[in-house]
C-alpha positions as CSV (number, residue, x, y, z in Angstrom):
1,X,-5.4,-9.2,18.0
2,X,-5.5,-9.7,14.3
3,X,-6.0,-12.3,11.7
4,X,-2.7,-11.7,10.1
5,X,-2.4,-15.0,7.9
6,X,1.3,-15.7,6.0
7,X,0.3,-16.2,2.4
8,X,1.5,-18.8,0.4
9,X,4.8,-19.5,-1.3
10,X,3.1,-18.8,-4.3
11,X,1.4,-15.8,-3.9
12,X,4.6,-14.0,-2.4
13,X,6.5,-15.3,-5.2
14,X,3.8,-13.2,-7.8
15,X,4.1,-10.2,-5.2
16,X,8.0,-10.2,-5.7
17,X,7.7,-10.2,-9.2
18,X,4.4,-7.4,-9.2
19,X,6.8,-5.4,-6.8
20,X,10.0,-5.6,-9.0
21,X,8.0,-4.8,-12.5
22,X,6.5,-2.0,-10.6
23,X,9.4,-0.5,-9.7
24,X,11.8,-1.6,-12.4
25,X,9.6,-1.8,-15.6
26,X,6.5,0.6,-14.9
27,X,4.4,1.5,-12.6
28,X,1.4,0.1,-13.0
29,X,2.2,-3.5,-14.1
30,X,0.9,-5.1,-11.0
31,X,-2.6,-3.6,-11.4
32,X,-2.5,-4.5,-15.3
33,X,-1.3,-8.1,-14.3
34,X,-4.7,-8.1,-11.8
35,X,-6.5,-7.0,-15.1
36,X,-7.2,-3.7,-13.4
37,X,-5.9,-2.4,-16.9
38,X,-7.1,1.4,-16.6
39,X,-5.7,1.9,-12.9
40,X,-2.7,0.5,-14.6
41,X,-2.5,2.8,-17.9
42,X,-3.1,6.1,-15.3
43,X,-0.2,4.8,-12.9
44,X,2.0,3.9,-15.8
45,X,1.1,7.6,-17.2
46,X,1.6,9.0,-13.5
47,X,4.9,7.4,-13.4
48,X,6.7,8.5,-16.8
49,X,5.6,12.4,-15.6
50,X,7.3,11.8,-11.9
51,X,10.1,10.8,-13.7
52,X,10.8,13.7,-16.2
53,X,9.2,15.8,-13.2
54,X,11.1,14.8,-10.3
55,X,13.4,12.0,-11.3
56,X,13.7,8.8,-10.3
57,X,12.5,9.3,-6.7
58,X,9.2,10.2,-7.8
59,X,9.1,7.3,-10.0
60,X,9.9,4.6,-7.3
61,X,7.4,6.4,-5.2
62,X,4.5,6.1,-7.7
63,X,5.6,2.1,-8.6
64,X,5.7,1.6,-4.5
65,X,1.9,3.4,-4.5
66,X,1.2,1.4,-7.3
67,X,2.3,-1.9,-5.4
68,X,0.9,-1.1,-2.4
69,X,-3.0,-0.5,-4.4
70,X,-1.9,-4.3,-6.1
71,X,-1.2,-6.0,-2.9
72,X,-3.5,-4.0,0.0
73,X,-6.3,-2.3,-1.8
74,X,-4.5,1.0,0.2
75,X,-2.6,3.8,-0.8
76,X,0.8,4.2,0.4
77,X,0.2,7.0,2.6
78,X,-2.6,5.1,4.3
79,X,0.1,2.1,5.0
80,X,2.2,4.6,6.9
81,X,-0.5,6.5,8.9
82,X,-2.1,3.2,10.4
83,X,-1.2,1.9,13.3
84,X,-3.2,-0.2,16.2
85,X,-3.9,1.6,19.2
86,X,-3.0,0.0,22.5
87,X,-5.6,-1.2,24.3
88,X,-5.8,1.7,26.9
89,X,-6.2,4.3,24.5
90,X,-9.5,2.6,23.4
91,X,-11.3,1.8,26.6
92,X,-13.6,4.0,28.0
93,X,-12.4,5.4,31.2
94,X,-13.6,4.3,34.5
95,X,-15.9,6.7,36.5
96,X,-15.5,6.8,40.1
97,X,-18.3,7.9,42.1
98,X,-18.4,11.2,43.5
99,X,-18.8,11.5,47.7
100,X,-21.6,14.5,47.3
């Protein structure tokens, strides 16, 4: 089980806005809004080269990354590669005893 805890109307109401300005204005404003400034400048740098590089694909990907840093201290890539294991994958097996 997990502690999963809904946050507050508050503080989803600042992650809507970090998430929009990421993704709409720069990448990078939600870590320059935490006052992580340089993290900001280097997404907001990273951003503006995906764009002219790749276009605006690129550029939402870097703003989601940038989010995703803002709100769960965890790359974007690392959000999609977790998962919980079930419970039988992480129990030990049982050993039966042998006749001999």
């Amino acid at each position: 089980m997990s502690n999963h805890q809904t946050p507050s109307a508050g503080s989803q109401v600042v992650n809507a806005v970090k998430f929009l300005a990421d993704i709409s204005l720069l990448p990078g404003s939600s870590q320059i809004v935490e006052g992580r400034v340089g993290s900001g400048v280097v997404y907001g740098a990273a951003g503006l080269a995906a764009k002219v590089i790749g276009g605006p694909l690129l550029w939402l990907g870097v703003g989601l990354d940038s989010y995703s840093m803002s709100v769960s201290g965890k790359h974007l890539w690392e959000l999609l590669g977790t998962s919980e294991k079930p419970l039988e994958a992480t129990a030990e097996p049982v050993q039966t005893p042998s006749k001999y």
